[in-house]
BATI-821331 format. One record per atom (N, C-alpha, C, O): x, y, z. Coordinates in pm, whole numbers, plus 50000, padded with zeros to 5 digits. Each point is the difference from the previous one (the first is absolute). Last residue first. Layout:
REM residues N
XYZ;...
REM end
This chain:
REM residues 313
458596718223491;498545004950082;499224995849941;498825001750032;505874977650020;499255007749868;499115000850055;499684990150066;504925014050191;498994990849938;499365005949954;500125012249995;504245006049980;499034999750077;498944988749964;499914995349886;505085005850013;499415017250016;498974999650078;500145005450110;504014958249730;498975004650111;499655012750011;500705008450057;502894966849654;499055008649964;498304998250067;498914998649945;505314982850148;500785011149953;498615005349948;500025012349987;500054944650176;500235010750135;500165015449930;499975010050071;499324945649659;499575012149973;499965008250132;499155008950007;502954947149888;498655002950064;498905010549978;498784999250015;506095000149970;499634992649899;498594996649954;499574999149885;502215022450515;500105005549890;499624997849843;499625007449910;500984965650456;498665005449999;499885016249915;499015006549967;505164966850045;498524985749959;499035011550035;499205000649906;504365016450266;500185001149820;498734990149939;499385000149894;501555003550568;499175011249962;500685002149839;500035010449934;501184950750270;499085001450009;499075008649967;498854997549964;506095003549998;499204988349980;498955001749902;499885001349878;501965021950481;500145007749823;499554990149979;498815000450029;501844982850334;498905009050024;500065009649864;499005006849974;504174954750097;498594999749987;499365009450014;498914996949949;504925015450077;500294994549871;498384993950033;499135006949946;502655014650385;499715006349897;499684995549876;499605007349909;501544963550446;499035006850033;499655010049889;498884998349950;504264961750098;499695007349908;499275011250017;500065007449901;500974952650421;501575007849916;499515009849945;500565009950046;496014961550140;500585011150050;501245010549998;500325010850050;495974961549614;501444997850055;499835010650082;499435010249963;496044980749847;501445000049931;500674999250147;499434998450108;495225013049736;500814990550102;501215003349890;499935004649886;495415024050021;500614990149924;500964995950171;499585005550103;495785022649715;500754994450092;500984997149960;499955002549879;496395031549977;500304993049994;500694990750072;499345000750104;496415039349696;501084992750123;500544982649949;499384991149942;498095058949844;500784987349989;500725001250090;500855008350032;494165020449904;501114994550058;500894991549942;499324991949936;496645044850066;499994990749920;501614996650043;500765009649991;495925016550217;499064993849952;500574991149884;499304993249925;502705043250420;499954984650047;498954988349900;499774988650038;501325064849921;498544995850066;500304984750059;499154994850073;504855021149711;499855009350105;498304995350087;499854998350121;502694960749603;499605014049950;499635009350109;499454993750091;504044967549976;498865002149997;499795015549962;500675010050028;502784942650075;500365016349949;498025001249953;499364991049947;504134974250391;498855001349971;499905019849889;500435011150032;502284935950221;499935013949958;498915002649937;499294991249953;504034971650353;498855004949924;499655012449988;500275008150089;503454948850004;499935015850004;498815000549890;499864995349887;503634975950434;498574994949916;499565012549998;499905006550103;505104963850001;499395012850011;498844999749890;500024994549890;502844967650359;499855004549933;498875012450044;499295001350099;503864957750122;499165013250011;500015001849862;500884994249935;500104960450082;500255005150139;499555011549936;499464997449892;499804969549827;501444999950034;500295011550045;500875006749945;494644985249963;500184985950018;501945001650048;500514992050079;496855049350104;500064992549886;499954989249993;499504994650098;498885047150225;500564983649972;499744993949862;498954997149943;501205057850177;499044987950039;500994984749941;500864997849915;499165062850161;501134992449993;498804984250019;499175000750090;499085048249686;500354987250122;500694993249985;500184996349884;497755048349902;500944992849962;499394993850170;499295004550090;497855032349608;500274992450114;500614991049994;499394991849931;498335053549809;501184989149959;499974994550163;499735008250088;497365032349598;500364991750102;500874991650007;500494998649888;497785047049805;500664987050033;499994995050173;500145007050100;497205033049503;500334995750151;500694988550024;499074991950009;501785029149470;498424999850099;500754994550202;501124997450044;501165013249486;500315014050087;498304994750111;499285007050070;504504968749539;499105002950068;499595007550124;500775000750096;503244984749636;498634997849895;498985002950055;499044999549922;505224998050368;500295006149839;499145001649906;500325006449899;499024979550574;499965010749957;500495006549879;499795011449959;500074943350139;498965007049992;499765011849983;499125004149924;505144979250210;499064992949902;499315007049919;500345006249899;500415000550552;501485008149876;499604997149866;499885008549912;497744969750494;499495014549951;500905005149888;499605007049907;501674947650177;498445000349963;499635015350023;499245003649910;504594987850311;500174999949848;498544998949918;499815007449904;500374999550536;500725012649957;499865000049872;499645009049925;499164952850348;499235007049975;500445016349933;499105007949969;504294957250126;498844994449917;498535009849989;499374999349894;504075013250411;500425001649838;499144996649907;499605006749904;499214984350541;499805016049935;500875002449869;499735008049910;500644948150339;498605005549941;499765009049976;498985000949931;505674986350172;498704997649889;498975005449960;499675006449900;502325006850493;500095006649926;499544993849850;499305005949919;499614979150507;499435008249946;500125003249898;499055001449923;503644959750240;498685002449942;498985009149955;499204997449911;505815011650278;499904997349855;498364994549973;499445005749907;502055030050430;499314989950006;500194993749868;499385005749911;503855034650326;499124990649885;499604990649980;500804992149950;502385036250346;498375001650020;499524994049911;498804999450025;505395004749899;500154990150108;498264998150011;499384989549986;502765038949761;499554991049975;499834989950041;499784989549940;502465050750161;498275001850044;499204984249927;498854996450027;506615012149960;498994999250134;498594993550003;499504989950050;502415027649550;500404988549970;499314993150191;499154991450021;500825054349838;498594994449979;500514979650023;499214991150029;503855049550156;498264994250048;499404988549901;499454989950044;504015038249751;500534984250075;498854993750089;499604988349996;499465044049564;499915002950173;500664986650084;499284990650035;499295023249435;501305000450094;500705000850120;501135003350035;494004994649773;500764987849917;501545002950091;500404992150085;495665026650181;500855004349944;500704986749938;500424991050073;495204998350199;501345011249970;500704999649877;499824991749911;495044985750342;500695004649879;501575006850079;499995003850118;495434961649961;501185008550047;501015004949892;500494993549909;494104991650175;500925000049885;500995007750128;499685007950089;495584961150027;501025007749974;501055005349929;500424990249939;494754983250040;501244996850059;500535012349957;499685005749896;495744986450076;500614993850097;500885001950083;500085000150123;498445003449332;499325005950123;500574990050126;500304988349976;500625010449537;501035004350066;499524997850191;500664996850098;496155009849442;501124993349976;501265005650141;500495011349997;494174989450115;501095005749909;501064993049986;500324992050089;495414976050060;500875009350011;500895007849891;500374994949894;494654982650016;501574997950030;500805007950040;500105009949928;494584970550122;501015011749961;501444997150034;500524994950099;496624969849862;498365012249997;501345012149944;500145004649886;502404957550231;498924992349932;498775014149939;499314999849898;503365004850474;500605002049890;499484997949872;500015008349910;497545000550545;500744987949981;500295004749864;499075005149937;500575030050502;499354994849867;500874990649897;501165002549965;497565005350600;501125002249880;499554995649835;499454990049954;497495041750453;500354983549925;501155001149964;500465011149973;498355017850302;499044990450077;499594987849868;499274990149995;505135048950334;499374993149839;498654989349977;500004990650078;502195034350325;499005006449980;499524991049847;498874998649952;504784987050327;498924993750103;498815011149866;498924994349983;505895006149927;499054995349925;498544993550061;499244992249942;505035042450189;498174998849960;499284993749932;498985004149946;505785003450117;499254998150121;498504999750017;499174998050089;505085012949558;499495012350152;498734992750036;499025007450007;502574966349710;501145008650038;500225004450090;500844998850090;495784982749689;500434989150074;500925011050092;499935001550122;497735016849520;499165000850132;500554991450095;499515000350113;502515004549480;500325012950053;499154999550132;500305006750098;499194953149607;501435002050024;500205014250113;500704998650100;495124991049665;500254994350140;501174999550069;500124999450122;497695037949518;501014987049999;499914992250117;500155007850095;495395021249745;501324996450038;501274993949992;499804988449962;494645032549942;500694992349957;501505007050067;500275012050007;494585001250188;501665002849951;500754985449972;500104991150085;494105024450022;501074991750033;501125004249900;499685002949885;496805022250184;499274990250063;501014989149996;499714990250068;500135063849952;500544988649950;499344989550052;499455000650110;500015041250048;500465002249908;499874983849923;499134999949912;500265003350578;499124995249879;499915003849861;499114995449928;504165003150432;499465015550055;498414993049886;499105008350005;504464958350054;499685004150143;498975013649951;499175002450088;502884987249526;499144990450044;499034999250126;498794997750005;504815031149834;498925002049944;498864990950016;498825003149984;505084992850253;499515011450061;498744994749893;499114992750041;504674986449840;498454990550013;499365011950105;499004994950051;504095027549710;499694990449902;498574991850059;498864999049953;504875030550267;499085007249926;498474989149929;498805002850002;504674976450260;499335007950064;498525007149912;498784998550006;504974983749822;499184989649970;498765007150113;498804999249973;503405034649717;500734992950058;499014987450098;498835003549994;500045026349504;500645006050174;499984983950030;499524990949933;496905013149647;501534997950005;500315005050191;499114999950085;497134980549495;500355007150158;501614996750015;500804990949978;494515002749578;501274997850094;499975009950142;499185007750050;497054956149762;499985018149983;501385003650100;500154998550121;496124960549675;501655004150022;500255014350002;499765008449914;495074959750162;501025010549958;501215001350010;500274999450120;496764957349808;500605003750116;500345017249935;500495000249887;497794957149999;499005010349995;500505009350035;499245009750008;502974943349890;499015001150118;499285017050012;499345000850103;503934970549566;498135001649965;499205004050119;498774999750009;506634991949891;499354993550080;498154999749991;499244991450045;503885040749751;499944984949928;499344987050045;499554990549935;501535056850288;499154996949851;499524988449963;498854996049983;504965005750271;498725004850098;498785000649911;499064992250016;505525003549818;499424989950043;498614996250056;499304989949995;502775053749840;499104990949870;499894985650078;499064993149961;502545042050350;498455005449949;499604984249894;499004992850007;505385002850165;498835001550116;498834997349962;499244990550018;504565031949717;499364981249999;499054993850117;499204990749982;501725056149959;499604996749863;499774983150022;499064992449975;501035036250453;501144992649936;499094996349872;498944994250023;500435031950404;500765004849921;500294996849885;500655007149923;495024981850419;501464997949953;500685007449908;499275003249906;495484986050404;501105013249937;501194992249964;500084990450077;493725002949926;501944988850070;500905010849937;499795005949894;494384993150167;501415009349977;501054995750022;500415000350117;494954975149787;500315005850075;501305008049964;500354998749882;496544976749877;499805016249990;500594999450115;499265007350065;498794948950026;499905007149865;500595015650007;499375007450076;501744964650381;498965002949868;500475005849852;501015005649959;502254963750355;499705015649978;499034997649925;500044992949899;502024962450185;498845008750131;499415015449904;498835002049967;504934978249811;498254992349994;499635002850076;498955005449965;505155010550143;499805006349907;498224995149924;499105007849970;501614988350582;501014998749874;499785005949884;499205009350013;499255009850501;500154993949945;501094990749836;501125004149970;497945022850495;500734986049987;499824994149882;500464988749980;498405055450159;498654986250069;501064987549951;499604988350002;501805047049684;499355005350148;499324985450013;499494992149921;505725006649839;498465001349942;499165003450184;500484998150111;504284989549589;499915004750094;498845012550005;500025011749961;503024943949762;498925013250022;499554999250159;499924991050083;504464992749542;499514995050179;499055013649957;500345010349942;503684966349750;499415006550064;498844996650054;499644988350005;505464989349949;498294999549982;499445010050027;500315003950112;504334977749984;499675010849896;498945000849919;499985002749880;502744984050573;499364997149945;498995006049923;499005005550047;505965004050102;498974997450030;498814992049906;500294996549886;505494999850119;498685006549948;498434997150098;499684989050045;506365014250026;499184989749972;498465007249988;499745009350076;504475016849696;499494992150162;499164994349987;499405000649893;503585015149712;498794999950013;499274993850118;499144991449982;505305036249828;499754993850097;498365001349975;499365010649993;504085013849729;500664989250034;499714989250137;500824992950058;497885042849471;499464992750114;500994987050072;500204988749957;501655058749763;500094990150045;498914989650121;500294998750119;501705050649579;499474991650081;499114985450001;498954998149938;503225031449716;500785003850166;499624996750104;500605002850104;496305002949486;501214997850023;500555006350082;499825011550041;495694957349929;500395019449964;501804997850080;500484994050096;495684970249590;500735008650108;500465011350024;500045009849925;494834970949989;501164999849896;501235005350094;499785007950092;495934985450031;500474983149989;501385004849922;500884992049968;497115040150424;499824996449881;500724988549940;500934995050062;497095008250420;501144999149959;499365003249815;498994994949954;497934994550428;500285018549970;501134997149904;499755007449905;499424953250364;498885006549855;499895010549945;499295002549903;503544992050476;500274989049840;499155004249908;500125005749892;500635024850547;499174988449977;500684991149866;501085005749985;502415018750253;498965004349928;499074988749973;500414989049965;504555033150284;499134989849990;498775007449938;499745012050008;505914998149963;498575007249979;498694988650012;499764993949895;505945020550286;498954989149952;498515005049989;499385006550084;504555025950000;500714988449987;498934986249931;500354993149905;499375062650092;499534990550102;500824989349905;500265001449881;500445040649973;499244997250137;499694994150036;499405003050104;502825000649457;500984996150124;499045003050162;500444996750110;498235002349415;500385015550054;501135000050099;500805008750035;496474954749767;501035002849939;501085008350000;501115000049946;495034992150352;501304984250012;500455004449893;501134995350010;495335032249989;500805003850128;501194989850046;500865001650087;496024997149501;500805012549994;501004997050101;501204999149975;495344967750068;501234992649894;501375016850009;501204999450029;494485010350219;501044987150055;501274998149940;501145001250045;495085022349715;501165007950084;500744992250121;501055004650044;496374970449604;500685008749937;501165010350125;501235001150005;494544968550076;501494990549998;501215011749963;501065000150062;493765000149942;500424996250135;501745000850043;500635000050105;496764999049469;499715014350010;500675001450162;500385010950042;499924950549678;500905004249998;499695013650066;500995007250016;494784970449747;501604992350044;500925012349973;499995007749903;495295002649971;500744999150167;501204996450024;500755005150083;498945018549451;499064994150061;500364996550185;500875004750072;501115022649599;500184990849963;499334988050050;500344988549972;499295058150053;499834999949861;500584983449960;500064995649885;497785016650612;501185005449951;499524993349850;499064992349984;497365010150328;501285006950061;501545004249862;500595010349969;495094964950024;499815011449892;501555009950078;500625009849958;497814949750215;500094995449888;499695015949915;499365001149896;500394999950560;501074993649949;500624997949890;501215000749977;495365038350193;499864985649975;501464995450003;500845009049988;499135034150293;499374995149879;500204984549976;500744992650066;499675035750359;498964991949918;499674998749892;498854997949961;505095023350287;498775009349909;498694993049948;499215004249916;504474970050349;499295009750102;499415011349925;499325007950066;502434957549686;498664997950114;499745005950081;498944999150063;504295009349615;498725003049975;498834993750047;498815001149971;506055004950196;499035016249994;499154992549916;499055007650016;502914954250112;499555001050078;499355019549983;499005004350058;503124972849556;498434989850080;499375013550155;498965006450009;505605004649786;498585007849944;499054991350020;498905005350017;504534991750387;500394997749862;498505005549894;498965002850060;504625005450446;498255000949938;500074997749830;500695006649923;502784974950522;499635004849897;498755000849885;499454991149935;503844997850597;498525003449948;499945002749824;500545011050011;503034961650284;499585007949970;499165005949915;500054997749879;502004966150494;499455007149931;499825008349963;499725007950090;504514965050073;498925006350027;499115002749938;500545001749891;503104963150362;499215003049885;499105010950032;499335000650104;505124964250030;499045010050046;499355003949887;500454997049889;501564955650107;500205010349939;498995009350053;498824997149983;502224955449987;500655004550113;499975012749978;501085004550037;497264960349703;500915011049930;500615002150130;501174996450005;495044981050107;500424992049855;501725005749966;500914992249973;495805035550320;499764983050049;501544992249930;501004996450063;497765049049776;500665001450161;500004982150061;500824995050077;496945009749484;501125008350033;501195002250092;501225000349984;493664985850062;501214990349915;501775003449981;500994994150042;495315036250141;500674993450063;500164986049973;500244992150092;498555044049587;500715001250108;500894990550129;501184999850034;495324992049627;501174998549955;501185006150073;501144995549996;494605008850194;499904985449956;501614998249923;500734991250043;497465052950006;500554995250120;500864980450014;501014994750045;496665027449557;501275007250042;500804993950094;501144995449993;494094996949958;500914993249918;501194999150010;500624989650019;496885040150221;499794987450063;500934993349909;501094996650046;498555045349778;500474997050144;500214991950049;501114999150054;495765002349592;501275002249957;501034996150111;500594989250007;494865013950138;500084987449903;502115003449996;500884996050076;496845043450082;500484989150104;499994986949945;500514992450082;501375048849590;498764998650085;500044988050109;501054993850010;502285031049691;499595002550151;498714997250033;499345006250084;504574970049600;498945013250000;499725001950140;500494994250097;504824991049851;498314996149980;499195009050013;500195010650059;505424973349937;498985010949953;498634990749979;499754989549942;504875001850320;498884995049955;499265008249971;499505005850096;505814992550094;499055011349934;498494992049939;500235000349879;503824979550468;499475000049847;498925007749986;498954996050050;505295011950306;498374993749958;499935004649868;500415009449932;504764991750141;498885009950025;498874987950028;500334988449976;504014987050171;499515005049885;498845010850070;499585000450115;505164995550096;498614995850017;499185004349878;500045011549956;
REM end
C-alpha cells in the first residue's frame, strides 16, 4: 500500500484551503491518501513581525512565500509543495520541478471598501491599504486622490481594517476571496483596463521533486489553458525583470482567433508614483506562450520600461 502524499503548505487559512484544493485532486484523480503538512516559511515570520514586504527580504517579495516549502520537498519532508504562482520566482530552482498548473481562478483584483463603496466612490484623501508596489502605481495612476498606505496579515486581518474604520477600503486578489468564500464582502471587481493583475495571480503552482516518479502522476492535475497563460505571463516578468526593477502587471487570455484559440497578453510596467507608464499588448499562438510574452516585454523594454523612475513634479 502506497504511503500518503506528504503536501507541504503554509499555515495560514488561504494556504490551507489551496492545499486542500490540491489535496483532494490527488485522492480524486491519483487514488492517493494525502497529508498535510504545515510549514512556516520567512513571508509568513515577517508578517507575523509586520514588517513591510517589500523590505522583507534582500530580494524583494517574490519568492519570500516559497523558499522553506521548496527546503522541505528537497529535504525529503514533504512530497508536493503548493504555492500561490505569483509568489513563484521566474528563475528555476534545481531539483525541482513545476509539474501541475490546476485550473485557475479568476485573476482580477477586487476592493474591499466601507458603505459598499467602489474605488470612484472613495472621497478625496481617503485611506486604501495594499501591500503591493503595483497596486499602489496603478492606484496612482488612476488620479482619484486616494491615499495608499500598505498592510499586510491574513485576509481577516486585512478587510478587519476596514470593518474597525482603520481603513477605508483594502485592495485584494479576488482569486483568494473566491476560495474561502467571501466574495459576498468585495464591492468592486476592478476592470483590468484601470489595474492589472500580478503576473501569475489566481492560479496555483504544484511543485515536486525533478526525481520523484510522483511528479510524472501529478501531471495529471494540469490545466494546459491556465498553464499558458501563466507562462505567457511569467515570460513578460522574466523579461522585464532583466532591465527593470518598476511595478509590473501582465494579464494573458485564451480568446478566438481567425484559426481557433489564440492567446492575448497585456502588460503593464509603471513608475512607483504611477505618473509614468508603458503598457502593451500583443496575440500569438497558443504553442508558444513564452515566446510571446518575452516578446512583448522586450517591445516595452524597447519602450523604455527600463527607465521608469518617477514622473516629473
Amino acid at each position: 500500500m502506497n504511503a500518503p502524499v506528504r503536501v507541504g503548505t503554509r499555515r495560514s487559512l488561504l494556504a490551507t484551503t489551496q492545499s486542500e484544493t490540491i489535496a483532494v485532486m490527488i485522492r480524486e484523480r491519483l487514488g492517493r491518501e494525502v497529508e498535510l503538512v504545515e510549514v512556516t516559511t520567512e513571508g509568513d515570520r515577517s508578517q507575523a513581525a509586520g514588517t513591510p514586504l517589500v523590505e522583507s527580504t534582500t530580494a524583494g517579495s517574490t519568492g519570500v512565500f516559497v523558499g522553506a516549502l521548496r527546503d522541505a520537498l528537497l529535504a525529503g519532508r514533504v512530497d508536493v509543495a503548493v504555492h500561490s504562482l505569483k509568489d513563484l520566482p521566474t528563475y528555476p530552482a534545481a531539483g525541482i520541478s513545476l509539474v501541475a498548473v490546476p485550473g485557475r481562478e479568476d485573476s482580477r483584483d477586487v476592493v474591499v471598501a466601507r458603505d459598499g463603496l467602489t474605488l470612484g466612490e472613495l472621497p478625496v484623501g481617503s485611506v486604501v491599504g495594499t501591500g503591493s508596489p503595483r497596486r499602489v502605481a496603478q492606484v496612482h495612476a488612476l488620479g482619484l486622490g486616494l491615499e495608499l498606505r500598505g498592510v499586510r496579515g491574513n485576509v481577516d486581518t486585512r478587510i478587519g481594517k476596514v470593518r474597525s474604520g482603520e481603513y477605508d477600503a483594502v485592495l485584494l486578489a479576488r482569486a483568494g476571496l473566491a476560495r474561502l468564500g467571501r466574495l459576498d464582502e468585495v464591492t468592486e471587481v476592478l476592470d483590468p483596463i484601470q489595474v492589472l493583475p500580478a503576473p501569475g495571480q489566481g492560479a496555483l503552482a504544484v511543485e515536486c521533486r525533478t526525481d520523484d516518479p510522483l511528479a510524472t502522476a501529478l501531471a495529471d492535475l494540469d490545466d494546459p489553458r491556465a498553464r499558458a497563460c501563466v507562462e505567457a505571463e511569467r515570460a513578460v516578468l522574466a523579461t522585464l525583470e532583466g532591465g527593470c526593477s518598476a511595478p509590473i502587471g501582465a494579464m494573458a487570455e485564451l480568446v478566438e482567433g481567425e484559426d481557433g484559440d489564440e492567446l492575448w497578453v497585456r502588460a503593464v510596467a509603471l513608475s512607483l508614483d504611477g505618473g509614468l507608464a508603458v503598457r502593451s499588448s500583443a496575440a500569438g499562438p497558443v504553442s508558444d506562450p513564452a515566446g510571446l510574452g518575452a516578446r512583448l516585454a522586450a517591445e516595452m523594454l524597447a519602450d523604455g520600461a527600463g527607465d521608469l523612475e518617477a514622473a516629473p513634479t
